[in-house]
C-alpha positions in Angstrom: 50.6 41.3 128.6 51.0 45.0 129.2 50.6 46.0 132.5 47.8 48.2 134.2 49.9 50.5 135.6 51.6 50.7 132.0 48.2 51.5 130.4 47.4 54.2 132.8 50.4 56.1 132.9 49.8 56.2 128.6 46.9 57.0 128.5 47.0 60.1 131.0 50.1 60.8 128.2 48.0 60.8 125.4 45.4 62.7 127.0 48.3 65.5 127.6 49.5 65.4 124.3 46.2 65.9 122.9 45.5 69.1 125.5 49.0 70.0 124.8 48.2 70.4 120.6 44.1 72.0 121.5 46.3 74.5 123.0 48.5 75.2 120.3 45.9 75.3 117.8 43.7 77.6 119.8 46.3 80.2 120.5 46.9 81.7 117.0 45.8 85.0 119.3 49.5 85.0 120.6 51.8 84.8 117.5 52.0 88.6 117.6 53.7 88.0 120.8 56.3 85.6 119.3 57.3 87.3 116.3 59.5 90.0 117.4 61.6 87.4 119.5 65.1 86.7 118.0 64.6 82.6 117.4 68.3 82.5 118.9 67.7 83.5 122.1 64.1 82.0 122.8 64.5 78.6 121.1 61.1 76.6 120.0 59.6 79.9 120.0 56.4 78.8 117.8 55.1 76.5 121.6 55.4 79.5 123.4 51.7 80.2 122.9 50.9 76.9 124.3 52.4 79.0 127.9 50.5 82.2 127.0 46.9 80.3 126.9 47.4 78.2 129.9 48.7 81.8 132.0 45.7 83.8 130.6 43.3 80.3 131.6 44.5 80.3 135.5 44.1 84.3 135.3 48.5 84.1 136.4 49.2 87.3 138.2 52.9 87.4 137.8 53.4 89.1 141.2 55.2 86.1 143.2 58.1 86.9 144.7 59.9 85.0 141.8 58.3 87.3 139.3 59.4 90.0 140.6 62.9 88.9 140.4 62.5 87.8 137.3 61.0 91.0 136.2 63.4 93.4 138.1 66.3 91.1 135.8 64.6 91.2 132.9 64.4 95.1 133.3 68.2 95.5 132.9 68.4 93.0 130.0 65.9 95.1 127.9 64.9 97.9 129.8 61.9 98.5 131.9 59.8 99.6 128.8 59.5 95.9 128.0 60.1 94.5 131.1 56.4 92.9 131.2 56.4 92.3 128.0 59.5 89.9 128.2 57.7 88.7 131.7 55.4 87.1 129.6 57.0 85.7 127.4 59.9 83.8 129.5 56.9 82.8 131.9 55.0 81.2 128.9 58.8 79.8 127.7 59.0 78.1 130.8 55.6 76.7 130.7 55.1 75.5 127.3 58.7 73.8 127.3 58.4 71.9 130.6 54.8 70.7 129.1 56.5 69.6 126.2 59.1 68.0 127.5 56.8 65.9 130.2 55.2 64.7 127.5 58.1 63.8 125.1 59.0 61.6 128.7 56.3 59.2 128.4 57.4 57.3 125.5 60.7 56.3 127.5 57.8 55.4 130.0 56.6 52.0 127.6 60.6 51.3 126.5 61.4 51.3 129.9 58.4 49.6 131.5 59.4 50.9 134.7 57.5 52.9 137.4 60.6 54.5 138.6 61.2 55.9 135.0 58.2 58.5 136.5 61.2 60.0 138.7 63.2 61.2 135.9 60.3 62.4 133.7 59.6 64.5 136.7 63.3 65.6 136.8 63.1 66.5 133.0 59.6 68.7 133.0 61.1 70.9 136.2 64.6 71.4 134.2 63.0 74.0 131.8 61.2 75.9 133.8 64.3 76.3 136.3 66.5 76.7 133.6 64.8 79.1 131.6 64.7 81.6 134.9 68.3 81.2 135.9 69.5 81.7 132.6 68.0 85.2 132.9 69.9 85.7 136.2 73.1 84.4 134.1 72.2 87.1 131.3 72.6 89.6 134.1 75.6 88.4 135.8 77.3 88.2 132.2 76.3 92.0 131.2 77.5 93.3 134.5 80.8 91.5 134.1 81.3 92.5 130.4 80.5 96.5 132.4 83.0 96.0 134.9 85.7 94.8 132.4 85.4 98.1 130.8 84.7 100.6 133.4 88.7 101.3 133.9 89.1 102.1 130.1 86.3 104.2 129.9 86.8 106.3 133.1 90.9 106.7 131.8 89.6 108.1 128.6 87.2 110.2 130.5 89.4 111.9 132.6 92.1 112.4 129.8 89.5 114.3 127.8 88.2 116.5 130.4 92.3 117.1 131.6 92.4 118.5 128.5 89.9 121.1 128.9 86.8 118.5 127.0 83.8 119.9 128.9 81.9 116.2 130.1 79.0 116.3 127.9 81.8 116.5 124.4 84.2 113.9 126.3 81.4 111.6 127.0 80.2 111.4 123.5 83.3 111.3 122.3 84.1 108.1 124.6 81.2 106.2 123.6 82.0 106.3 120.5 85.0 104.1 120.9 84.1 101.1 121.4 80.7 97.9 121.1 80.3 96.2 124.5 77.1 97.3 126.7 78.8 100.0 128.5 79.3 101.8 125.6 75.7 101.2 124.2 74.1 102.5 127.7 76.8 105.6 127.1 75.2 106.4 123.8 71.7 106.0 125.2 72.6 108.5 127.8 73.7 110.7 124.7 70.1 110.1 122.8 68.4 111.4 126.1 70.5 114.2 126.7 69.6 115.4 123.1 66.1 114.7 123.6 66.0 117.1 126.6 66.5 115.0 129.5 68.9 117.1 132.0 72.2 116.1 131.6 72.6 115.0 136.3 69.0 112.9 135.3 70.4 111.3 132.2 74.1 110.4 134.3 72.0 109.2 136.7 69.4 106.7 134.6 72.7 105.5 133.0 73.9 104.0 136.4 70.0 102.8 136.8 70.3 100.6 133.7 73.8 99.2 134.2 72.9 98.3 138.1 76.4 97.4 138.8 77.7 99.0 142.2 80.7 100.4 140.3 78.0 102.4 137.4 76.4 103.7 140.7 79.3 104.9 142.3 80.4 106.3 139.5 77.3 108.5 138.3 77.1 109.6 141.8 80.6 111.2 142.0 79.7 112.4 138.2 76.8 114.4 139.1 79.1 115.9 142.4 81.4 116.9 139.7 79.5 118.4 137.7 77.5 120.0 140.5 81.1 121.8 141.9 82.8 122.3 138.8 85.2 120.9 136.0 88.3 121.1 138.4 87.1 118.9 140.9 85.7 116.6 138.3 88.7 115.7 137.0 89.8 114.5 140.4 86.6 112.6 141.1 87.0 110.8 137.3 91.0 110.3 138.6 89.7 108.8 141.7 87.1 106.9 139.7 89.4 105.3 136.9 91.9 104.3 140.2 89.1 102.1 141.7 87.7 100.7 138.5 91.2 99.3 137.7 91.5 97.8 141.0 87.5 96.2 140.5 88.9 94.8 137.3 91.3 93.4 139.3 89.3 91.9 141.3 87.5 90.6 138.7 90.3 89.2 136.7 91.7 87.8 139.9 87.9 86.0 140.3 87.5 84.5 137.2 91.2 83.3 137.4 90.2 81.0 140.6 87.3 80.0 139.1 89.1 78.5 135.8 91.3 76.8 138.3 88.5 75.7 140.1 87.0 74.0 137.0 90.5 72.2 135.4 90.5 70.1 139.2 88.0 67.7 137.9 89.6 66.8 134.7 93.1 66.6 136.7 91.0 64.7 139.2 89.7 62.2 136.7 92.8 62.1 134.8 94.6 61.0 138.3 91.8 58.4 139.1 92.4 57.1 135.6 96.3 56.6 135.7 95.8 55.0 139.3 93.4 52.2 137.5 95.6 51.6 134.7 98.5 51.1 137.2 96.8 49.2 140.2 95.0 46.7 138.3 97.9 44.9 137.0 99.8 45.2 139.6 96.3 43.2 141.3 95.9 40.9 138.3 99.9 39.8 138.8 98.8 38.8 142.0 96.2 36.3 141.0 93.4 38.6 143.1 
């Protein structure tokens, strides 16, 4: 006989399954949300609208102090033109996936026929929607690494180009030109708004804005003194510059090297736990123990 307890906890399943697909087929509305996104980067894309309905329902205001993390990240991933925008739709990622994977739990529910099988369906509807955030923050993280990695060739080619007598505006173009990664993609926006009339200090300084590393900051600020006093003492402040971004990259190298390190412990760890097994439990079984 199935259990009561059993009975309840599928039913209230199959009652959120059936909410979970009203939802869905209610919220054609939002497909104009979901069909710019790159189906790479926001997986199961097509549930997202399942999100977008239930926000919209409870009237979300998406001023917690999470969302405003959240938004401030997402600001430097795509810019703060679409900032809300991608808000939105990573709030209504995080929704719609933890809703569908608390209900693809209760099905384990009957196979196991366990009460404490409620724990880890809990465990597996919070993972999305803390995942879904921090990979966000890990976007971030990544994209300011990838800048700092090539702040010290940038800044070198920089200050060999205005050594040369390259006014900054000719060497800056010039150097962003040379190369894919995001640094050089914010150096060729800088270039668009320059040419669309944005003064040339502004434009230095909303490129430090979007790469919000300290190094981008510190840089565009001795930039604009530069500029500001004249092209002989900016070519000692892009000297000075390229000196400390070679000694952040250190840093940097000398960072990631510890962490590797870090990680190759556990499998040396395991490995070492592994050879003691295979050699004490002979030397146990010899003894008759």
């Amino acid at each position: 006989m199935i259990p009561n307890y059993l009975i309840v906890i599928l039913s209230i399943g199959t009652v959120l399954t059936l909410i979970f697909f009203i939802l869905l087929f209610t919220s054609k509305e939002y497909n104009s949300f979901i069909a710019p996104l790159d189906s790479k980067e926001f997986v199961l894309k097509e549930v997202y609208p399942v999100g977008f309905k239930i926000l919209d329902i409870i009237k979300y205001k998406y001023s917690s102090k999470g969302d405003n993390k959240l938004r401030q990240a997402l600001g430097i991933l795509y810019g703060k033109k679409y900032q809300e925008y991608y808000l939105r739709v990573v709030s209504a990622q995080r929704i719609s996936l933890a809703f569908l994977a608390l209900i693809c739990s209760f099905p384990f529910y009957a196979i196991a026929n366990d009460p404490a099988v409620l724990i880890i369906g809990a465990i597996f509807t919070w993972l999305p929607y803390y995942y879904f955030a921090d990979e966000v923050q890990k976007k971030v993280k990544k994209r300011e690494n990838e800048i700092i990695k090539d702040f010290p060739d940038v800044t070198a080619k920089l200050a060999l180009l205005t050594n040369a007598g390259m006014i900054m505006r000719e060497a800056w173009e010039k150097v962003a030109h040379t190369g894919e990664g995001v640094l050089y993609k914010e150096m060729l926006l800088t270039i668009d708004e320059i040419s669309n009339g944005v003064a040339e200090v502004d434009a230095y300084y909303n490129f430090s804005m979007r790469c919000n590393c300290s190094e981008a900051k510190k840089f565009a600020s001795a930039l604009i003194q530069g500029l500001l006093k004249g092209n002989q003492e900016l070519v000692l402040v892009l000297n000075q510059m390229n000196k400390e971004s070679w000694e952040a990259k250190k840093y940097y190298v000398r960072q990631q090297g510890e962490k590797a390190a870090s990680k190759l412990l556990i499998p040396i760890c395991i490995m070492f736990i592994g050879i003691l097994i295979m050699v004490i439990v002979p030397i146990f079984a010899n003894f008759g123990i």
